[in-house]
TIMIVO-347537 format. One record per residue (C-alpha): residue in one letter; x, y, z. Coordinates in steps of 0.25 Angstrom, whole numbers. Layout:
REM TIMIVO-347537
+-----+-------+-------+-------+
| res |  east | north |    up |
+-----+-------+-------+-------+
|   A |     X |     Y |     Z |
...
+-----+-------+-------+-------+
//
This chain:
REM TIMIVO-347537
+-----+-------+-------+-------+
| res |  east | north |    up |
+-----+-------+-------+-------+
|   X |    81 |   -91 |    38 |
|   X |    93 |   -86 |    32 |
|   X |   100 |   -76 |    44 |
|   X |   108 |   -64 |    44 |
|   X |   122 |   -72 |    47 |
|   X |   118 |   -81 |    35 |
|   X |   119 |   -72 |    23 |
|   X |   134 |   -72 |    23 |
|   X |   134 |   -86 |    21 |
|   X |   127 |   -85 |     8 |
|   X |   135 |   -75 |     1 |
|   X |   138 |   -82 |   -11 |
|   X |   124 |   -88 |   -13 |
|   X |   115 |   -76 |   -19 |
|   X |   102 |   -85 |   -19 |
|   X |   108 |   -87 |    -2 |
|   X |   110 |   -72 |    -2 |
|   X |    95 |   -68 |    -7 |
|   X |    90 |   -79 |     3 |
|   X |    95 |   -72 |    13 |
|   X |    94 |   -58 |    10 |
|   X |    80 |   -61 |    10 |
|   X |    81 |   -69 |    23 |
|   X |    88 |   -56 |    30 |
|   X |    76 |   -46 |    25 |
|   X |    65 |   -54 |    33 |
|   X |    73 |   -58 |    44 |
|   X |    68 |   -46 |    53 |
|   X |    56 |   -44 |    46 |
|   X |    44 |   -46 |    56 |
|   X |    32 |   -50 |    48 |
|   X |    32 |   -65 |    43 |
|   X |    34 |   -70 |    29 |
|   X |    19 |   -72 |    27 |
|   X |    17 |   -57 |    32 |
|   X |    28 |   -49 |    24 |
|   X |    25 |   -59 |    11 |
|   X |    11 |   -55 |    12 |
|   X |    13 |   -40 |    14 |
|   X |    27 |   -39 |     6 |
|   X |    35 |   -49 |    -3 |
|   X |    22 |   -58 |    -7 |
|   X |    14 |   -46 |    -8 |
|   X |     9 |   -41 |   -22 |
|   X |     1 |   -32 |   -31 |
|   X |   -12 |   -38 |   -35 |
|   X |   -16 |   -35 |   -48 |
|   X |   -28 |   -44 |   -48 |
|   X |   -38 |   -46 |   -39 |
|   X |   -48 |   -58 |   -34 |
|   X |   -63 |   -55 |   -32 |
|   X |   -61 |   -58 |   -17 |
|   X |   -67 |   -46 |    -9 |
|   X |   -59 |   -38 |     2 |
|   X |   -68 |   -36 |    14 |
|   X |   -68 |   -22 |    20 |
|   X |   -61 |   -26 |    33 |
|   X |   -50 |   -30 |    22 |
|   X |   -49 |   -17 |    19 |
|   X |   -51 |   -12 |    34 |
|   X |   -39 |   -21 |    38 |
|   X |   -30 |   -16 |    27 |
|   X |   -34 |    -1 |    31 |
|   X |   -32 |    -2 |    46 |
|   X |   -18 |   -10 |    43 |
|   X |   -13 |     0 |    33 |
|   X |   -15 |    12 |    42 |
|   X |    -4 |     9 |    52 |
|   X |     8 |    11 |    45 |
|   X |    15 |    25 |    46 |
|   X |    13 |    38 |    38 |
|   X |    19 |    52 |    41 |
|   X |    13 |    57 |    54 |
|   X |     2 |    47 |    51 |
|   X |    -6 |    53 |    43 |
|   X |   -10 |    43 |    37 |
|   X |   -16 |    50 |    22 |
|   X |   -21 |    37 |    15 |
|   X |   -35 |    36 |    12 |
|   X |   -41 |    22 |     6 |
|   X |   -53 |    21 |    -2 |
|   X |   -57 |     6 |    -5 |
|   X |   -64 |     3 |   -16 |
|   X |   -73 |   -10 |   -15 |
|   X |   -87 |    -8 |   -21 |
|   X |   -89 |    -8 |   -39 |
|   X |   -92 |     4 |   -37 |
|   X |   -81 |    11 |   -32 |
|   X |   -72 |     1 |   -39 |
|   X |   -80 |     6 |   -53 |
|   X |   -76 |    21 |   -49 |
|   X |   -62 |    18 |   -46 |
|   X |   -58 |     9 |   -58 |
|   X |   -57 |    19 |   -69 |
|   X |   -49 |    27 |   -61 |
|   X |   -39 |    17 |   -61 |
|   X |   -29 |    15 |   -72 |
|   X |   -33 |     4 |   -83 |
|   X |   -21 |    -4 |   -82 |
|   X |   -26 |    -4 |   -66 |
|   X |   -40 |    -6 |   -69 |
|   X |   -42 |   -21 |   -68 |
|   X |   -33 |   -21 |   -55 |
|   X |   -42 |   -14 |   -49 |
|   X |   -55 |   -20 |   -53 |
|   X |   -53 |   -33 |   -50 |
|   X |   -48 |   -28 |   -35 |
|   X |   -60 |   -31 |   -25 |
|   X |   -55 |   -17 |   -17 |
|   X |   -48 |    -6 |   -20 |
|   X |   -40 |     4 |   -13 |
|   X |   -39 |    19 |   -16 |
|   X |   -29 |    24 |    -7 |
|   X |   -27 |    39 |    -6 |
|   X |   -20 |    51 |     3 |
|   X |   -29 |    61 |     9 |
|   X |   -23 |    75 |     7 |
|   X |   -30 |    80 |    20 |
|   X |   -23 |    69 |    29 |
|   X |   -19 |    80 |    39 |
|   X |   -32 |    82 |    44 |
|   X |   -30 |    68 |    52 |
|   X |   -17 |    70 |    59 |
|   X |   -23 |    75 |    72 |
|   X |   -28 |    62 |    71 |
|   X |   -19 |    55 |    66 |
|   X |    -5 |    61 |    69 |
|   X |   -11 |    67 |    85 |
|   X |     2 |    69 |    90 |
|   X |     5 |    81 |    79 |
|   X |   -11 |    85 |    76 |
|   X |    -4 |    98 |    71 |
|   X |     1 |    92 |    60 |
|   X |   -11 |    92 |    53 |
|   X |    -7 |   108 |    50 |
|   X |     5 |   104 |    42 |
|   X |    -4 |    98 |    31 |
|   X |   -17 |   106 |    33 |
|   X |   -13 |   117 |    22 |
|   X |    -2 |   110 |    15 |
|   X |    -8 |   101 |     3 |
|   X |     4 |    98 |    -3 |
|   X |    11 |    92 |    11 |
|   X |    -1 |    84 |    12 |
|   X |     0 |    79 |    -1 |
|   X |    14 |    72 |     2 |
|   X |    12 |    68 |    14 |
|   X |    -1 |    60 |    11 |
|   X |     5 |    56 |    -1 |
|   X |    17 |    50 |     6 |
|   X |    11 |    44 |    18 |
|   X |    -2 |    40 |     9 |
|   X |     8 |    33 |     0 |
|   X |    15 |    25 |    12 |
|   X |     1 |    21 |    16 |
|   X |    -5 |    17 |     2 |
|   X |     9 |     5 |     5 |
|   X |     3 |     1 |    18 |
|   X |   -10 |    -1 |    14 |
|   X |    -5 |    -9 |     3 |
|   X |     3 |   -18 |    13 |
|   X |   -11 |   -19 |    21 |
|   X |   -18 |   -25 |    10 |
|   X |    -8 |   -36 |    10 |
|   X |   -10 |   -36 |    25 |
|   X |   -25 |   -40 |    21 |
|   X |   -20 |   -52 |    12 |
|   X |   -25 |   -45 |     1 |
|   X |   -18 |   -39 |   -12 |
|   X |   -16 |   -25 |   -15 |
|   X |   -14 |   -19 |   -29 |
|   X |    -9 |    -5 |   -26 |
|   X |   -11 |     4 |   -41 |
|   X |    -7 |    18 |   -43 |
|   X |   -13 |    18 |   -58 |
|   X |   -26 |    24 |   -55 |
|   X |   -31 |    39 |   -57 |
|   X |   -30 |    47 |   -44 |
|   X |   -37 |    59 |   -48 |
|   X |   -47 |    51 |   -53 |
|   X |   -48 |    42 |   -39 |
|   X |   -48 |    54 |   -31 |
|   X |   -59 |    61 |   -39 |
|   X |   -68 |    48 |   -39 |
|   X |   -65 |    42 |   -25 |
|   X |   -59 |    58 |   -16 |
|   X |   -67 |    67 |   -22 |
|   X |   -71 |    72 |    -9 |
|   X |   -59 |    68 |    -1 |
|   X |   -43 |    73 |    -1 |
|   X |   -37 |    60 |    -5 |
|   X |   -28 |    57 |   -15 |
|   X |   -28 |    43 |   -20 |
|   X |   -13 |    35 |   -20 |
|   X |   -14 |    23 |   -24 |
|   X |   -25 |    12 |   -26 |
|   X |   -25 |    -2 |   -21 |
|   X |   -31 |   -14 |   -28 |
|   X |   -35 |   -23 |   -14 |
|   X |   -39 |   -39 |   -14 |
|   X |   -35 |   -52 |   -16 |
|   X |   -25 |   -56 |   -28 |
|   X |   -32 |   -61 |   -40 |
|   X |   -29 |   -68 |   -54 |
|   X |   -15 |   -66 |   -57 |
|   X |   -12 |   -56 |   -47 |
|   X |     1 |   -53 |   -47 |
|   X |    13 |   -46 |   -57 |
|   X |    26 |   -53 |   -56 |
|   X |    34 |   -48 |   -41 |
|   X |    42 |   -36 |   -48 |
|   X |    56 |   -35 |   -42 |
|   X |    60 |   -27 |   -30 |
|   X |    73 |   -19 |   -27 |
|   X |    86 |   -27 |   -21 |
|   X |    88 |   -21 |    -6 |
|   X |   100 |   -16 |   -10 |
|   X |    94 |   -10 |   -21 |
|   X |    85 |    -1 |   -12 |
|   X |    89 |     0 |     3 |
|   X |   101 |     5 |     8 |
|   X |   109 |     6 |    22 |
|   X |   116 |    19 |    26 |
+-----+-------+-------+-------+
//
């Protein structure tokens, strides 16, 4: 592997130079090349799925990982609904966009991720240290709402990451009806859905072509 001292050497050679740019950004990177290719730069958006089910302790090890990670005093406001029988699939699929619809359908699981608007009721439980911050939200909907809509956010990515954690392939959609999700699925409930996640192993034809992504320069600074 290319190291730090080396790059100079290679300054008139702009295939050297990618090399080992790309060398440099994994040098301290902990996780092994199998591990971040899996979770990262390998890593894509199913469109199509196999027939191959996903087991419920599937789904249990892709909840219990995607938990961890941090949200603003841990309130942790993201809600999952997994949709595995024909018969809840059958409710859920006119709700989602046509140009979606077959995504969807063929995907042995999916994923209705959602915030719920009355996450402050858990913080004694779930924030014990600052129990009392459970009145800073009690009569405020609208503080609520960002805060769960942020931090739900944050967790809808980790979830996303835990399913490639599982070996298995999300399709994450936003083209869906919300109102019409939350009606059908929350009619009883405070949640608000986010995000819906198609969940299996990759079928025929899976993949789009790797869109690009932003040169670090072009989006990182140092001050």
């Amino acid at each position: 592997m290319t190291s730090a001292t080396e790059i100079p050497a290679a300054a008139n050679n702009p295939a050297a130079d990618d090399l080992a740019a790309a060398d440099l950004a994994t040098d301290h990177l902990v996780l092994d090349p199998a591990a971040r290719a899996l979770l990262f730069t390998e890593a894509r958006t199913a469109n199509t799925f196999s027939d191959e089910p996903v087991s419920r302790d599937q789904l249990r090890a892709i909840t219990e990982l995607a938990k961890w990670p941090p949200t603003s005093a841990n309130i942790n406001p993201l809600r999952i609904t997994f949709v595995t029988t024909p018969e809840a699939k059958a409710r859920l699929l006119p709700l989602i966009f046509e140009g979606n619809r077959a995504k969807t359908e063929s995907a042995p699981v999916v994923a209705i991720l959602a915030i719920d608007l009355d996450f402050h009721d858990r913080i004694p439980q779930l924030f014990p240290v600052r129990p009392e911050m459970r009145d800073l939200y009690k009569d405020d909907l609208a503080r609520r709402e960002q805060a769960a809509t942020f931090n739900g956010t944050l967790q809808t990515a980790y979830f996303i990451l835990a399913v490639r954690a599982a070996g298995l392939a999300a399709g994450p959609m936003a083209g869906f009806d919300a109102a019409g999700i939350d009606a059908e699925f929350f009619a009883d409930r405070p949640y608000r859905s986010i995000l819906v996640v198609n969940i299996g192993k990759p079928g025929k034809d899976p993949w789009f072509n790797r869109l690009p992504r932003l040169d670090h320069e072009d989006y990182v600074e140092y001050l």
